[in-house]
C-alpha positions in Angstrom: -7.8 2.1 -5.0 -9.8 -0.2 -7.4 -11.4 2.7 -9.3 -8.1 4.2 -9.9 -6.4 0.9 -11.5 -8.2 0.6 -14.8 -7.1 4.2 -16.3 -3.4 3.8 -15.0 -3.4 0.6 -16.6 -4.9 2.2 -20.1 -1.7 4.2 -19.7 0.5 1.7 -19.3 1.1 1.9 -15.5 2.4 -0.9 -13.5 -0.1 -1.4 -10.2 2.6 -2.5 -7.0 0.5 -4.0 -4.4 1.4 -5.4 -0.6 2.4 -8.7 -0.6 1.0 -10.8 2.6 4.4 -11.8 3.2 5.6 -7.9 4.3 5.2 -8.0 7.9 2.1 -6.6 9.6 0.1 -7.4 6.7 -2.1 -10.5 8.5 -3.4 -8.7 11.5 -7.5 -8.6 12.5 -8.0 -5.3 13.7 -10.5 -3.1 11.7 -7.3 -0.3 10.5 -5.5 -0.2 7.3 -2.5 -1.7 5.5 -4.2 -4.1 2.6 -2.5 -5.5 -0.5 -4.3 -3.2 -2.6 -1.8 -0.2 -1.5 -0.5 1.5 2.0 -4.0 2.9 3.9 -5.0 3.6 7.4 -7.8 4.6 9.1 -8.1 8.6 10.0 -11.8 8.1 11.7 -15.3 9.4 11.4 -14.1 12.6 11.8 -10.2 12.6 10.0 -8.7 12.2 13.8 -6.9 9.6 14.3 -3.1 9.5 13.6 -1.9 6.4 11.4 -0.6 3.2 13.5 2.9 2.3 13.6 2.0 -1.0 11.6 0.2 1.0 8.9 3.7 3.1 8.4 5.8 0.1 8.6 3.9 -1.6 5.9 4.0 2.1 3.7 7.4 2.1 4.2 7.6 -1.5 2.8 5.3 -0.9 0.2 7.6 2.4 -0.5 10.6 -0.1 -0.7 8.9 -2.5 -2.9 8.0 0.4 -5.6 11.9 1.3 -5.5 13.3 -2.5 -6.0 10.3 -3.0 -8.7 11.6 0.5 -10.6 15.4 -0.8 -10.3 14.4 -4.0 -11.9 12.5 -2.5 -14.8 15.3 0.2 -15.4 18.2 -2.0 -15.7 
């Protein structure tokens, strides 16, 4: 995600990130869902299926890009 952020930002981009406050974002396990964008974990060999938690916090993050783009627009 990091290496993507500097040429959207030379285009005038605006980088939405997870807050810690969207639920399921302060959790231990070794899976994805980071303030740096909606990710999960697919395994050493692309098998695993994304946790509930991870789409719960995409789905946020998905919600968060809409209000953001309704703020800017009106």
């Amino acid at each position: 995600c990091f290496t993507m952020m500097p040429p959207l930002l030379h285009l005038g981009f605006i980088i939405v990130g997870v807050p810690y406050s969207t639920p399921g974002m302060l959790h231990t396990e070794g899976r994805g869902g980071t303030p740096y964008g909606a990710t999960t974990v697919a395994g050493g060999r692309n098998d695993l299926e994304p946790a509930p938690e991870d789409l719960a916090i995409a789905e946020a993050l998905g919600q968060r890009v809409a209000q953001i783009a309704q703020k800017l627009r009106g």
